[in-house]
N, C-alpha and C positions, 0 to 999 in steps of 0.2 A: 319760739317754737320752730323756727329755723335750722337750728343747732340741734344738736345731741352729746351725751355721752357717752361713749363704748368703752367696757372692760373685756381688758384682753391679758394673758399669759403674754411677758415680753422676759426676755435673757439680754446680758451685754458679756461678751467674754476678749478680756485684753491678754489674755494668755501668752498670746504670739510676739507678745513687746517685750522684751527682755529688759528694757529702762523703764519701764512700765512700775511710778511707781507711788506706793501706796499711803497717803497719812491718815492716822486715826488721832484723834483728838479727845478729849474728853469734855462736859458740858463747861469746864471754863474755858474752854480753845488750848489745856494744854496736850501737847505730844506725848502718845504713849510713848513708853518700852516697850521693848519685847516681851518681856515675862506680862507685863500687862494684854499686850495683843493676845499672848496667847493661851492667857487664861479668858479674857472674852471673848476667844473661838470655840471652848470646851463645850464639846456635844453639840455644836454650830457647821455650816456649812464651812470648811474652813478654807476654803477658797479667798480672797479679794480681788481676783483679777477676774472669777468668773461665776456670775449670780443669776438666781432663777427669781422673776419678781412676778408672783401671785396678782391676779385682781387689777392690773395696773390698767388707770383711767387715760382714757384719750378724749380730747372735745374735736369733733367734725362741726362740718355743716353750715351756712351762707352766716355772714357775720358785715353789720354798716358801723361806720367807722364815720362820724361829724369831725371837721374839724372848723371852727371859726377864725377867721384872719378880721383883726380890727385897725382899719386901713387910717384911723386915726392917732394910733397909737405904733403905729410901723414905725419903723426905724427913729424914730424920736427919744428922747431921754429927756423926762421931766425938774426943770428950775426949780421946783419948791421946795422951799428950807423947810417946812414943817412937816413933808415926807421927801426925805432927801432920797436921791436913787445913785447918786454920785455923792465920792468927796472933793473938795476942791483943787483938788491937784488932777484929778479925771477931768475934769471940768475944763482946765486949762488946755491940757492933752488934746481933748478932742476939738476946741476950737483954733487951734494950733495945726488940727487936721483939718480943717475947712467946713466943720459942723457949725451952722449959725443960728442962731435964737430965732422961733417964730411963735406967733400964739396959736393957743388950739382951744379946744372947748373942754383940757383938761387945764388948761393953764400956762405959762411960757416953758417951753421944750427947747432944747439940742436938738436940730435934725442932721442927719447925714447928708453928705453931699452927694448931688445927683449921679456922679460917676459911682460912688459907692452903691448906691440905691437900685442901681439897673445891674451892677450884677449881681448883690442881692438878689435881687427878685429873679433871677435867672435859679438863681440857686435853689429858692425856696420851693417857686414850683415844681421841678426837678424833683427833689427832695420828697415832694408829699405826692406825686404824681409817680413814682419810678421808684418806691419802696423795696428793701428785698428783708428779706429775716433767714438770718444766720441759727444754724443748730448741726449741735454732732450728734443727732439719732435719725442717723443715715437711713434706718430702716422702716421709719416712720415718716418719711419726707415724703412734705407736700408743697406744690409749686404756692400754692393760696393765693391763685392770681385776680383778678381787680376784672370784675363783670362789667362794673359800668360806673360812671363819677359824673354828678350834677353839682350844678355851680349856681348859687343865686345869692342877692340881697336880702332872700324875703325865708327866714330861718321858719315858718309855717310852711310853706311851698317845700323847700327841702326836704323837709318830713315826709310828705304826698309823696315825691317824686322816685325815690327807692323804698320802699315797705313792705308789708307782709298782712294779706289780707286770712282773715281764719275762715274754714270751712264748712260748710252749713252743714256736712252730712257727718264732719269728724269736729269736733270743738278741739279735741289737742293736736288738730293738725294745719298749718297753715300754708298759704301761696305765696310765694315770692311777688311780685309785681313792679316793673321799670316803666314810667309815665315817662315814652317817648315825646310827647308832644304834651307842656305844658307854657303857657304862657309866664313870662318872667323867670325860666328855667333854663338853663342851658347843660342839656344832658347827652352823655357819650357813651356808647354802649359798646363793648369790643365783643371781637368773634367767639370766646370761651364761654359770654352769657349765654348763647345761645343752646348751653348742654345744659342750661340751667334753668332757666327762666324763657316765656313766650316772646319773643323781643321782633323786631318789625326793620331794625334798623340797626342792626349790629354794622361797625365798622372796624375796618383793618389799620388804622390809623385812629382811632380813637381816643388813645390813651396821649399820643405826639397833641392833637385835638385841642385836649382837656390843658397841657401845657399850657398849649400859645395862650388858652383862654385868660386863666388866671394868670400870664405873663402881662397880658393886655390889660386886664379890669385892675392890679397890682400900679402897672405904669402909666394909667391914663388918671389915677387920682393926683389931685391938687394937693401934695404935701406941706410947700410954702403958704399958701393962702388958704389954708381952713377954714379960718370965721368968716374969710371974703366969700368963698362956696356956699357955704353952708346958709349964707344969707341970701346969696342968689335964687337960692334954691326954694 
């Protein structure tokens, strides 16, 4: 209840390209002719460089995005013949690269070597932290920037931590809500929540933040010694 749909009158007009240019197809993906195009223009708009499109749906509105990282399964490639994930010429490959057997609590795995490992992990957070989205409808561009990102072990907690509580006086209408402070959470709110949601602790550096975090929790696990961890524990 976050979201919504809006219909709006939208046009795209390529007019002005003179290499602008146009293929029509038919339902087996072959290429028209001409004499085809131009009899399925008859009593049509006969334009193709410039369309008036009726009704056209747009989605707005605050949108949470989970992603789960399984820190057991990171950079590892599983030994088992009976669901093989390699074949044996990969296999050689990458212990040729310095990938070495360990066990884990899926079974004996290929791990990467720690210099691979760390800038992986540079990479990843990066990546899911610093997203952008590419589109040519210049005229409907939205920045869709990133309110706030919470990080935890405990995928209940997560849920709590960005949600959408509903309204007592409107049932189809709900409230955004960011749990700045919860235990076993570690949440970041940037300066853009603040046009959005009630927030207490918006930061300007937020997002940089949320990084280092998952840079940290990423390279402070025991990839070598899982069953040894895991027993410790």
């Amino acid at each position: 209840m976050l979201s919504s749909v809006d219909s709006e009158n939208i046009s795209f007009d390529r007019s002005d390209r003179p290499n602008n240019e146009v293929i029509i197809r038919n339902e087996k993906g072959q290429e028209l002719t001409e004499e085809q195009i131009t009899e399925l223009l008859v009593g049509k708009d006969r334009s193709l460089s410039r369309k008036w499109i009726p009704n056209n749906r747009r989605a707005t509105g605050l949108f949470v995005q989970d992603i789960a990282i399984d820190l057991r399964r990171l950079f590892c490639v599983s030994l088992n013949m009976l669901e093989p994930e390699i074949i044996d010429t990969t296999e050689e490959c990458l212990r040729e690269k310095g990938w070495t057997e360990t066990d884990t609590v899926f079974g004996s795995c290929l791990l990467a070597p720690k210099e691979m490992r760390e800038r992986l992990i540079k990479g990843l957070a990066h990546a899911i932290i610093n997203w952008t989205i590419t589109s040519n409808q210049a005229r409907t561009f939205s920045l869709m920037e990133t309110l706030a990102v919470s990080i935890s072990e405990n995928a209940n907690k997560i849920a709590g931590s960005i949600r959408a509580k509903l309204k007592e006086e409107d049932e189809n209408k709900a409230e955004p809500i960011i749990e700045e402070e919860m235990n076993g959470v570690e949440t970041y709110v940037t300066l853009a929540a603040g046009g959005y949601i009630r927030t207490k602790q918006e930061c300007i550096d937020a997002l940089d933040n949320a990084e280092k975090a998952l840079i940290k929790k990423m390279s402070s696990f025991d990839y070598e010694h899982q069953l040894f961890s895991a027993s410790q524990e």
